[in-house]
C-alpha positions in Angstrom: 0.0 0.0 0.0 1.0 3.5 -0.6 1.2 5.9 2.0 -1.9 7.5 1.1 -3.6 4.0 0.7 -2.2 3.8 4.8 -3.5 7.3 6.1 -7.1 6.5 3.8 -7.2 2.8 5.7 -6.2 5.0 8.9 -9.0 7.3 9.0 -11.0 4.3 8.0 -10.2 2.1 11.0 -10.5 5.2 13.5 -14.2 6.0 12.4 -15.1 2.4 12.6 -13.3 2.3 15.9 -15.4 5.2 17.0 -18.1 3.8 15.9 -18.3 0.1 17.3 -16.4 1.2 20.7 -13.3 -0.5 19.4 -15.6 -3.9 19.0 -14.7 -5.8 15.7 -11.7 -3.7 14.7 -9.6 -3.2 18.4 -7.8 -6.4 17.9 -5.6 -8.0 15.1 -5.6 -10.9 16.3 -3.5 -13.0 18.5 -4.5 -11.4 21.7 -2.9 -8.2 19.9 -5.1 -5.0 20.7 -5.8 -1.4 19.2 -6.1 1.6 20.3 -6.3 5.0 19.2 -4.0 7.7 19.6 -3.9 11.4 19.2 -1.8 14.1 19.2 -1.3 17.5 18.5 0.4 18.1 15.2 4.2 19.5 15.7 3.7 22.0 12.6 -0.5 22.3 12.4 -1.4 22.2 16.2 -4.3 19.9 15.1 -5.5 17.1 16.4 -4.1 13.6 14.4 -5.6 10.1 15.4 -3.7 7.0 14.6 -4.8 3.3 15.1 -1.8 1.6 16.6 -1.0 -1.7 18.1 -0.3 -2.1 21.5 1.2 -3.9 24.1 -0.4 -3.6 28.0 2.5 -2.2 30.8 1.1 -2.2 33.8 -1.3 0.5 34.2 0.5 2.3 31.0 0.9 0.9 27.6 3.6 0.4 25.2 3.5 1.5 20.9 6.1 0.6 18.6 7.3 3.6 16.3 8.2 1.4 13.4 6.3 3.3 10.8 6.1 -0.1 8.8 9.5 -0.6 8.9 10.9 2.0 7.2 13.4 4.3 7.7 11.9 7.4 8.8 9.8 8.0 12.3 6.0 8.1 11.5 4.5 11.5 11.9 2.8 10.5 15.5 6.3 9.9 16.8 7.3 12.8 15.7 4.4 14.9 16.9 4.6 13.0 20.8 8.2 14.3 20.6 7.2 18.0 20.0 4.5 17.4 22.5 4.4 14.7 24.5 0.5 14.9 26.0 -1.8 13.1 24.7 -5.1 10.6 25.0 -5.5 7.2 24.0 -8.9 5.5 23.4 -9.2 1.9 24.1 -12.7 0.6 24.2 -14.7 3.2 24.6 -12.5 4.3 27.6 -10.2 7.6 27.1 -7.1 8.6 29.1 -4.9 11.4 28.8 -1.0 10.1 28.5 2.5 11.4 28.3 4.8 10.0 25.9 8.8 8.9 26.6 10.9 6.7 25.1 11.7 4.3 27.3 15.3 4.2 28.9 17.7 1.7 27.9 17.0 -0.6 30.9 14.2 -0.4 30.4 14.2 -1.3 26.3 16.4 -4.4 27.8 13.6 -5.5 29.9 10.7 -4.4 28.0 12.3 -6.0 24.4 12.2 -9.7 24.8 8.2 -9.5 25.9 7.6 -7.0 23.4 9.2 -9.1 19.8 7.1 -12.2 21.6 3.9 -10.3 21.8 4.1 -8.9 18.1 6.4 -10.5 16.2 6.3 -7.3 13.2 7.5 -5.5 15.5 10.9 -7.8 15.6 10.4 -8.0 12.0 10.6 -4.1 11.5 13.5 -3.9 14.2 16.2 -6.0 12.0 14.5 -4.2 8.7 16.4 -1.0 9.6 19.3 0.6 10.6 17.6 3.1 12.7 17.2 1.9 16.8 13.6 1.9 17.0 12.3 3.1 20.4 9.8 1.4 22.5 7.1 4.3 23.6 5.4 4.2 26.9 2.4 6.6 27.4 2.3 6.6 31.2 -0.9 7.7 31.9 -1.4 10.9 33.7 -5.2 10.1 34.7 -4.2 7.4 37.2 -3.8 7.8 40.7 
């Protein structure tokens, strides 16, 4: 697919997510789940929703920056590193997060789980010469 074919099938999957409360179209199967995330764009300081797999943490969860393997960072990545706020949706639940790349020790624990519970994501990580970061978005909503 080209990238517009992507960002079409993107806005696609978020309305249907919207729609169905993340019923049907949250998962991708093998007990991997979706969620929506959105953030403020760096250079339009508009909101930007992305479907992306993730992995539970604890009470936080973990995305993988991989932009399909390639090369570059995908623009969400880019926009939590201007500003790191934002909210997922999972469900029909919201939160508000903060993004951060997770430290190396914590990449070195994190890893191992992370390649088992979505194997692309392994996949993408020996496609590239780029270190792709695992994000956490801790969320700020929790006491």
């Amino acid at each position: 697919m080209s990238g517009r074919d992507w960002r079409a099938f993107g806005r696609l999957h978020t309305k249907l997510y919207r729609f169905f409360g993340g019923r049907f179209v949250g998962s991708v199967g093998r007990g991997r789940k979706v969620l929506l995330l959105t953030t403020t764009g760096r250079k339009s300081g508009l909101e930007r929703t992305t479907p992306l797999v993730y992995m539970p943490h604890g009470n936080d969860v973990i995305v993988y920056p991989s932009n399909g393997g390639k090369e570059t960072s995908p623009a969400w990545w880019l926009n939590l590193q201007a500003d790191p706020e934002a909210t997922i949706q999972i469900g029909t639940a919201s939160s508000a997060v903060r993004a951060r790349a997770a430290s190396d020790s914590e990449y070195a624990d994190i890893w191992p789980k992370a390649e088992t519970y979505n194997p692309h994501w392994r996949d993408y990580a020996r496609s590239v010469s780029r270190r792709i970061p695992l994000v956490i978005l801790e969320r700020v909503d929790v006491e």
